[in-house]
C-alpha positions in Angstrom: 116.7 57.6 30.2 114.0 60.4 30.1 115.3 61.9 33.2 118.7 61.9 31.8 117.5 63.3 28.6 115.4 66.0 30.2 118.9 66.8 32.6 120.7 67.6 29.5 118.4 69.4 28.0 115.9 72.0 28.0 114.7 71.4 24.3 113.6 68.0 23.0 117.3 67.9 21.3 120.3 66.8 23.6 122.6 69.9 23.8 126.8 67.8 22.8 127.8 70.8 25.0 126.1 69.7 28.0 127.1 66.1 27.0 130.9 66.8 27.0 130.3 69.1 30.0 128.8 66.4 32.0 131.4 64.1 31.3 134.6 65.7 32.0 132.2 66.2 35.5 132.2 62.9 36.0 135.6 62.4 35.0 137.2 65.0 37.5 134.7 63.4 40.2 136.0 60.2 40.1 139.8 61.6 39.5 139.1 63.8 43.1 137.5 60.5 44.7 141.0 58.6 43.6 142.9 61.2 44.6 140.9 60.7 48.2 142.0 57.2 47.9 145.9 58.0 47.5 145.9 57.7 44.1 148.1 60.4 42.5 146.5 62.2 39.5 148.4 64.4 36.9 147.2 68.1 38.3 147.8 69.7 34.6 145.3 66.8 33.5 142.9 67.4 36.4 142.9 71.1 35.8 142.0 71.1 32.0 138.9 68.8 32.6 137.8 71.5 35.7 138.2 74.3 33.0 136.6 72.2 30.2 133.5 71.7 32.9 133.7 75.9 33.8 133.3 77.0 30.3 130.9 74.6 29.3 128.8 75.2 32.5 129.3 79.1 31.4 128.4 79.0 27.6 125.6 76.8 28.9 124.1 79.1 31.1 124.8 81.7 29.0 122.7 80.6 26.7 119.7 81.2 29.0 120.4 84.6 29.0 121.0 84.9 25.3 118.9 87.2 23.4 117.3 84.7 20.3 115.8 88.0 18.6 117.2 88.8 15.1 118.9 92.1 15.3 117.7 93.8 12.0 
């Protein structure tokens, strides 16, 4: 559970946007594995969760490059 928590994280608080981001991962993971499988997959639902996973993989990483200094 540590590992997980330290994945999520880069603070000692668990980030809900990396949470949701790694979900809807998951979730369009196993949608492309059952679409593998010749399952057929709504393509509107499989693109929202690829665009929920790209903006929370951007404001994520964007806020490593953040400036945290109090403009004044």
């Amino acid at each position: 559970m540590t590992s997980l928590n330290t994945m999520l994280s880069s603070d000692p608080t668990v980030s809900s946007k990396r949470v949701i981001t790694f979900l809807a991962f998951l979730l369009c993971a196993a949608a492309f594995i059952a679409m593998i499988l010749g399952h057929t997959i709504d393509t509107k639902l499989f693109d929202s969760m690829m665009f929920i996973v790209i903006a929370g993989l951007g404001f994520t990483a964007s806020e490593k490059f953040a400036s945290t200094k109090e403009i004044k």
